[in-house]
C-alpha positions in Angstrom: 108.0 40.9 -16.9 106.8 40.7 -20.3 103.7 43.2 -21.6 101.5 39.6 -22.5 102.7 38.3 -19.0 101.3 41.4 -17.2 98.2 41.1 -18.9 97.7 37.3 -18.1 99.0 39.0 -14.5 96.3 41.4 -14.7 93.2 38.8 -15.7 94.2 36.6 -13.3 94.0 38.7 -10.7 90.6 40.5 -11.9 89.4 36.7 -11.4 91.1 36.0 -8.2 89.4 39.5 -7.1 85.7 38.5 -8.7 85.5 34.9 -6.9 86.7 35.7 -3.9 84.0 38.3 -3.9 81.5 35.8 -5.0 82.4 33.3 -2.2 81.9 35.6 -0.1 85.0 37.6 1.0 84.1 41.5 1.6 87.0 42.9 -0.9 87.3 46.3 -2.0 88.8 48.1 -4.6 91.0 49.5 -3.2 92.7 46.1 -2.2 92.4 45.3 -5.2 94.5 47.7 -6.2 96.9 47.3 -3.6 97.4 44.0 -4.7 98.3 45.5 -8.1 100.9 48.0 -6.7 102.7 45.1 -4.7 102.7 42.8 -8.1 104.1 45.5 -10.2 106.5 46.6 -7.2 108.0 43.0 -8.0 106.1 41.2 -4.7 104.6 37.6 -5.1 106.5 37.2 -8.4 108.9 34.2 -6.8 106.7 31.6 -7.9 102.9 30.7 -7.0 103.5 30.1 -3.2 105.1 33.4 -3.2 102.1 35.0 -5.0 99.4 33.1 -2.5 101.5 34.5 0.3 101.1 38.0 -0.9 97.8 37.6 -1.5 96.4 36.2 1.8 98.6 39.0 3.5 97.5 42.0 1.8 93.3 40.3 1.7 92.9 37.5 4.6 92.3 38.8 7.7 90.9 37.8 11.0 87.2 38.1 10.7 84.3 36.3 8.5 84.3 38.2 5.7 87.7 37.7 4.8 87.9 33.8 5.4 91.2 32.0 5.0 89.4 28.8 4.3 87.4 30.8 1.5 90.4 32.1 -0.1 92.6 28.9 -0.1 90.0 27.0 -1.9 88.8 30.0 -4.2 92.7 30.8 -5.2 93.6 26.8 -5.2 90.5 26.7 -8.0 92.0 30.0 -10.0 95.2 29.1 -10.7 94.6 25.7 -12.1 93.0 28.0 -14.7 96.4 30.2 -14.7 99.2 27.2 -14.1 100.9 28.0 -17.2 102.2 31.4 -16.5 105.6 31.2 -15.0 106.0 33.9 -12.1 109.5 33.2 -11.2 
């Protein structure tokens, strides 16, 4: 991965991170930074399925505050923004 594509990496999740929050999802942090670990580890880097996957499994869990129906339409609305940058 290229230094300008791990930034773009970086500021799209930062965003990801900061809406979800706003819609409501109770997000930390720390899985934020989890999240960051498992991106530069190489997961969710397939292409943006494979990056949605890793992101509902490491921050959607079974309880209000971590909504799947929040996240699908919060991330669906992010990477329109971020469609340019080729993961794969």
């Amino acid at each position: 991965m290229s230094s300008s594509q791990s930034v773009l990496i970086d500021s799209l999740l930062l965003d990801l991170f900061q809406e979800l929050r706003k819609a409501g999802m109770a997000l930390t942090l720390e899985q934020h930074d989890l999240l960051r670990q498992a991106i530069a580890q190489g997961y969710g880097l397939g292409g943006w399925q494979d990056f949605k996957r890793v992101c509902r499994l490491l921050w959607v869990k079974p309880c209000a505050n971590y909504d799947a129906n929040i996240f699908d339409r919060t991330f669906d609305s992010i990477i329109t923004l971020y469609s340019t940058i080729n993961l794969a």
